[in-house]
C-alpha positions in Angstrom: 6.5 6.9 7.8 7.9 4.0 9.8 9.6 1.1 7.3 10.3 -2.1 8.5 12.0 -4.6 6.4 10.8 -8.1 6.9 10.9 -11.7 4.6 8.6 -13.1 4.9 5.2 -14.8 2.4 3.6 -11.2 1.7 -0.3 -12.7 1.3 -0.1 -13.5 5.2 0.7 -10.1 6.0 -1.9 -8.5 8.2 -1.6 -5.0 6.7 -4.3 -2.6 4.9 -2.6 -2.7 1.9 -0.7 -4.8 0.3 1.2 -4.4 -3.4 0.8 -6.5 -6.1 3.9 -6.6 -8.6 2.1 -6.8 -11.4 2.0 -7.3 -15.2 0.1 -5.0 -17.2 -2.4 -7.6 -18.1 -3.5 -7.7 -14.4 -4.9 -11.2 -15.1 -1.8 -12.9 -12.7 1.6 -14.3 -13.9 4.2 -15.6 -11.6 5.7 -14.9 -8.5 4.0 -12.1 -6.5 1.4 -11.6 -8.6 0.8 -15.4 -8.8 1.1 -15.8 -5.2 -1.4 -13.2 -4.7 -4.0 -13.7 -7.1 -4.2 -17.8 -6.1 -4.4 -16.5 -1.9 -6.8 -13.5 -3.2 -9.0 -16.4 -4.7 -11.7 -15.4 -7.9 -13.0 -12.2 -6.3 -9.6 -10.6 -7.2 -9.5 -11.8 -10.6 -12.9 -10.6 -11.1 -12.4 -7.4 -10.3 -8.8 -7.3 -12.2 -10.9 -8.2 -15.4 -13.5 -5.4 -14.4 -10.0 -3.0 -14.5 -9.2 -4.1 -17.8 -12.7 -4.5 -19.4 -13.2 -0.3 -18.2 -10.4 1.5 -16.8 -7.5 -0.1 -18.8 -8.1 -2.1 -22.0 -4.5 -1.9 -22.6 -3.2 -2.7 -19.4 -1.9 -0.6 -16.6 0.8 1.1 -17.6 4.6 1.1 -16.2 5.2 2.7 -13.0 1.5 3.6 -12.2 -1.0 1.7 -9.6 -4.4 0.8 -9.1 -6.2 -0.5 -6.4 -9.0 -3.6 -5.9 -10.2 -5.2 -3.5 -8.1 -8.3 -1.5 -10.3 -11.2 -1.6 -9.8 -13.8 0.6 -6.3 -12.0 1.8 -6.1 -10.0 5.5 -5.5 -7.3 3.9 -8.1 -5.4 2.6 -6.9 -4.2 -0.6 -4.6 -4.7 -3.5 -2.9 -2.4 -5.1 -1.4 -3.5 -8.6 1.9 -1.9 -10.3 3.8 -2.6 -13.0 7.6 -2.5 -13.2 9.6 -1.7 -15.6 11.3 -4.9 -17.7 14.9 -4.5 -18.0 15.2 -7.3 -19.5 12.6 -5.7 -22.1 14.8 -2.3 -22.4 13.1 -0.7 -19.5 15.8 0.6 -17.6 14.6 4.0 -16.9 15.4 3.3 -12.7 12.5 6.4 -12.6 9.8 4.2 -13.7 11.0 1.9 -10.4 11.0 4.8 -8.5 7.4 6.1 -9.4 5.7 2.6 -8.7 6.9 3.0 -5.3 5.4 6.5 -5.3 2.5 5.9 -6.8 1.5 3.2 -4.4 1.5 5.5 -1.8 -0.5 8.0 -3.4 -3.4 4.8 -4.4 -2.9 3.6 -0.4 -3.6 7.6 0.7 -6.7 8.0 -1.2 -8.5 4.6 -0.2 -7.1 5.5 3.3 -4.8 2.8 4.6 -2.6 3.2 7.2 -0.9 0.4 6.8 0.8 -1.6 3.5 3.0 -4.0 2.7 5.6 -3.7 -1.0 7.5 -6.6 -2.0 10.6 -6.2 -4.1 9.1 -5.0 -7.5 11.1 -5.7 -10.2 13.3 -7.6 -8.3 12.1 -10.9 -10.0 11.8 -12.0 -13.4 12.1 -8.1 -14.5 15.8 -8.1 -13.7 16.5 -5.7 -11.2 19.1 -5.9 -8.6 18.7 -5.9 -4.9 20.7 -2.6 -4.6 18.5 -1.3 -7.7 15.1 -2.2 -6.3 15.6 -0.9 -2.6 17.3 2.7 -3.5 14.2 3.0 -5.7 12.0 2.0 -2.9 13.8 4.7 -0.8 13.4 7.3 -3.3 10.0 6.8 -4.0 8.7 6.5 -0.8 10.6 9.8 0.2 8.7 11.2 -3.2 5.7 10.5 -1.9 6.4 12.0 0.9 7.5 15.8 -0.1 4.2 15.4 -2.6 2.0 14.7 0.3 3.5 17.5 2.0 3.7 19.9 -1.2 0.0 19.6 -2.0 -1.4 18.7 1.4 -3.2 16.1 0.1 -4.5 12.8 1.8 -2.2 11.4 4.6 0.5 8.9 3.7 0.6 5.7 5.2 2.0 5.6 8.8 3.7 2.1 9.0 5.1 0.1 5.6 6.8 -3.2 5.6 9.3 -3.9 2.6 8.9 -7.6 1.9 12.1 -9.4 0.6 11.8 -13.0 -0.9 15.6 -13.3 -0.3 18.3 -12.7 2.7 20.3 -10.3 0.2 16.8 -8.1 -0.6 16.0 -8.0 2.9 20.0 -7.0 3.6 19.7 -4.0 0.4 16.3 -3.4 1.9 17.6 -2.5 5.3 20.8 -1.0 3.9 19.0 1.7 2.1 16.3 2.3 4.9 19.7 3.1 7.2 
């Protein structure tokens, strides 16, 4: 898997995939998720309320990820996680790890090449540069042995780590080495 670390606005990102940080409502919030869901336009939040009308009523829980479609964005999908909240206990760095993970798994079985993670949890959830890229690291390596344990659907070949700051993009590139 080739990682590049770039800062740039993630909605102009010409990617297959691109990650949505989240809240469990899925409805938007702020930063990423705001960002996205006002480029993504109506379409996005249609299908987000289709999510939480079927497949989860009581939101999508911590560390797992679902994919829609990507509206009026280049990419062509979405996929939604939700961090955990340290700043509402969660500090379980595993949780972190397994949005990451699971991300990849969601991007292998709608079968994109390409995607594009900003720093989840590195915003209003409270995690720290250094916190949010080793957990990147680790779960993109995760999802890696996985693929290659159950020799399932290919991983993505290319992903770009989106920071919104110089000292995310620096941890980001520090703990890609």
């Amino acid at each position: 898997m080739d990682i590049t670390v770039v800062q740039t606005d993630i909605t102009t990102l010409d990617v297959d995939a691109i990650v949505n940080a989240a809240n469990p409502g899925l409805l938007g919030g702020g930063g990423v998720d705001g960002a996205i869901h006002r480029a993504a336009g109506a379409e996005l939040l249609a299908e987000c309320r289709e999510l939480r009308r079927t497949r989860y009523p009581g939101g999508l829980p911590v560390g797992d990820a679902v994919a829609t479609g990507a509206g009026l964005l280049p990419a062509r999908w979405v996929i939604h996680t939700v961090g955990p909240n340290r700043y509402a206990g969660q500090v379980d760095r595993t949780l972190l790890e397994s949005c990451f993970s699971r991300c990849c798994e969601v991007a292998a079985e709608i079968g994109a090449r390409t995607m594009a993670f900003p720093a989840i949890g590195g915003g209003v959830y409270g995690w720290s540069a250094t916190d949010v890229a080793a957990a990147a690291m680790a779960g993109l390596a995760a999802a890696g042995h996985a693929a290659r344990v159950r020799g399932g659907p290919q991983l993505p070949e290319a992903v770009v780590l989106v920071a919104f700051s110089p000292a995310m993009a620096r941890a980001f590139r520090e703990a890609a080495g």
